[in-house]
C-alpha positions in Angstrom: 137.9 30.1 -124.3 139.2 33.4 -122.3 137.1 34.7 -119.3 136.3 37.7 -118.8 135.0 39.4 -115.5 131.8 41.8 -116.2 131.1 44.3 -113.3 128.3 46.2 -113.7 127.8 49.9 -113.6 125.2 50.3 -111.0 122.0 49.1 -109.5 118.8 49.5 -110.5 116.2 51.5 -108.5 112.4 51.5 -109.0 110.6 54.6 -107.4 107.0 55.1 -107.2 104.7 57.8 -106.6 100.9 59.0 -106.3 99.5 62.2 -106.6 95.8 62.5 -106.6 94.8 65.6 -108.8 91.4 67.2 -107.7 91.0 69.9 -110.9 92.0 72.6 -108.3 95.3 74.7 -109.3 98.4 72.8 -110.5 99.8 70.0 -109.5 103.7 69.0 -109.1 105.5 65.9 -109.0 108.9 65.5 -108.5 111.5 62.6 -108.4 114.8 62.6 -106.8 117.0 60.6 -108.4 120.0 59.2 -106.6 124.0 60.7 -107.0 125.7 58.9 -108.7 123.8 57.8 -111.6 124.8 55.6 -114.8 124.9 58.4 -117.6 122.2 57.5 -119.7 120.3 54.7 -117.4 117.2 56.8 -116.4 113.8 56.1 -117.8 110.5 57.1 -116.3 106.7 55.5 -116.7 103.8 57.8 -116.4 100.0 56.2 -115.7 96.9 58.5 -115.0 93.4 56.8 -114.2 90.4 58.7 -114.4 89.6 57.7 -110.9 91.2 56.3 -107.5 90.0 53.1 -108.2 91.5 52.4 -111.8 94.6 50.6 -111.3 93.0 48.1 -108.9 90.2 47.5 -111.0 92.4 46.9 -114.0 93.9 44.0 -112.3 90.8 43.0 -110.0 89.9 39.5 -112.3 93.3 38.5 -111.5 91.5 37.9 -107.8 89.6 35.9 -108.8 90.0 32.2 -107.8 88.6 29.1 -108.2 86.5 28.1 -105.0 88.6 24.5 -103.6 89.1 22.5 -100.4 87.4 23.2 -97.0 84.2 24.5 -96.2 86.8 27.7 -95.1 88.8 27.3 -98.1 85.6 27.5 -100.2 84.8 30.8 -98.6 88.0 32.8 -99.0 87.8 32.2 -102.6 84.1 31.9 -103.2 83.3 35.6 -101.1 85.9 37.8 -103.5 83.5 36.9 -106.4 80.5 37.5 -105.2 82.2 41.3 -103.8 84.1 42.1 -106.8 80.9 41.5 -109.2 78.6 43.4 -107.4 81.6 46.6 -106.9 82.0 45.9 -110.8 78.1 46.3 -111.8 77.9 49.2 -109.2 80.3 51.6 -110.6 79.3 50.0 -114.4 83.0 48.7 -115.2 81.7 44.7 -114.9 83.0 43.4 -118.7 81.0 40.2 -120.0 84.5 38.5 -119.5 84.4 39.0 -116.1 80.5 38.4 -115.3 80.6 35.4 -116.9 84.2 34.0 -114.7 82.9 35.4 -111.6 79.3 34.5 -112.3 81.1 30.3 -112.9 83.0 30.8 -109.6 80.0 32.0 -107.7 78.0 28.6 -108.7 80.9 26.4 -108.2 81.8 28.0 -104.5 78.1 28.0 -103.9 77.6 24.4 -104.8 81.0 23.1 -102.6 79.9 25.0 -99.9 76.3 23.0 -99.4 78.5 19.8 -99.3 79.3 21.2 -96.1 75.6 21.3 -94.7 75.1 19.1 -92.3 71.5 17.3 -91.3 71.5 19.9 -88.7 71.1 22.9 -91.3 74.1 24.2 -89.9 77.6 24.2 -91.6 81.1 22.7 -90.8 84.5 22.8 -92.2 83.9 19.3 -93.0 80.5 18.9 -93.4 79.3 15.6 -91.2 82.5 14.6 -90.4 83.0 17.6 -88.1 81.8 17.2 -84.5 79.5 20.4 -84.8 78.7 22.6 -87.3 77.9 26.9 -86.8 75.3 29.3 -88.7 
């Protein structure tokens, strides 16, 4: 077996930019690109969205999480749900996929969260077996 020591040529950079393009003249975007560079190494990604929103949306089910834990556990995952669906059916990009996932979520947080009612009507992090509960 013979070794042999690899050293690589350079490291690689990621650069990102955003230009919002209102329709009015032309718009420019430029990229520096560092000195030196590894002769033929460059490569560039374009992505346009029709609007400001469209990158976040196309990733917003990933947000989405099942409702566990805690009365305050519930919450921080139940409350995304019911936001995201009602942004999503708002500005009509709400896909049947993601109706029906955030629609099951939404009933499963909403059902863990009156295990945490207590006799009182109020609600606690852990239901009865917290001293006191809040509205």
């Amino acid at each position: 077996m013979i070794s042999v020591f690899r050293q690589p040529e350079g490291i690689e950079h990621s650069y990102s930019s955003s230009l919002l393009i209102t329709g009015e003249g032309n718009e420019t975007l430029s990229l520096e690109l560092p000195d030196p560079i590894v002769p033929d190494s460059t490569r560039g990604v374009v992505s346009l969205s029709g609007d400001m929103m469209g990158p976040a949306i196309k990733s917003i089910g990933s947000t989405l999480k099942l409702p566990y834990g805690c009365g305050e556990q519930n919450m921080v995952n139940f409350a995304p749900a019911v936001l995201i669906k009602r942004y999503l059916l708002t500005v009509g990009k709400l896909t049947n996929a993601l109706d029906t996932k955030a629609s099951r979520y939404m009933n499963i947080g909403y059902q863990r969260e009156l295990t945490y009612q207590r006799l009182d009507g109020s609600y606690a992090v852990w239901g009865e077996r917290s001293r006191t509960g809040s509205t």
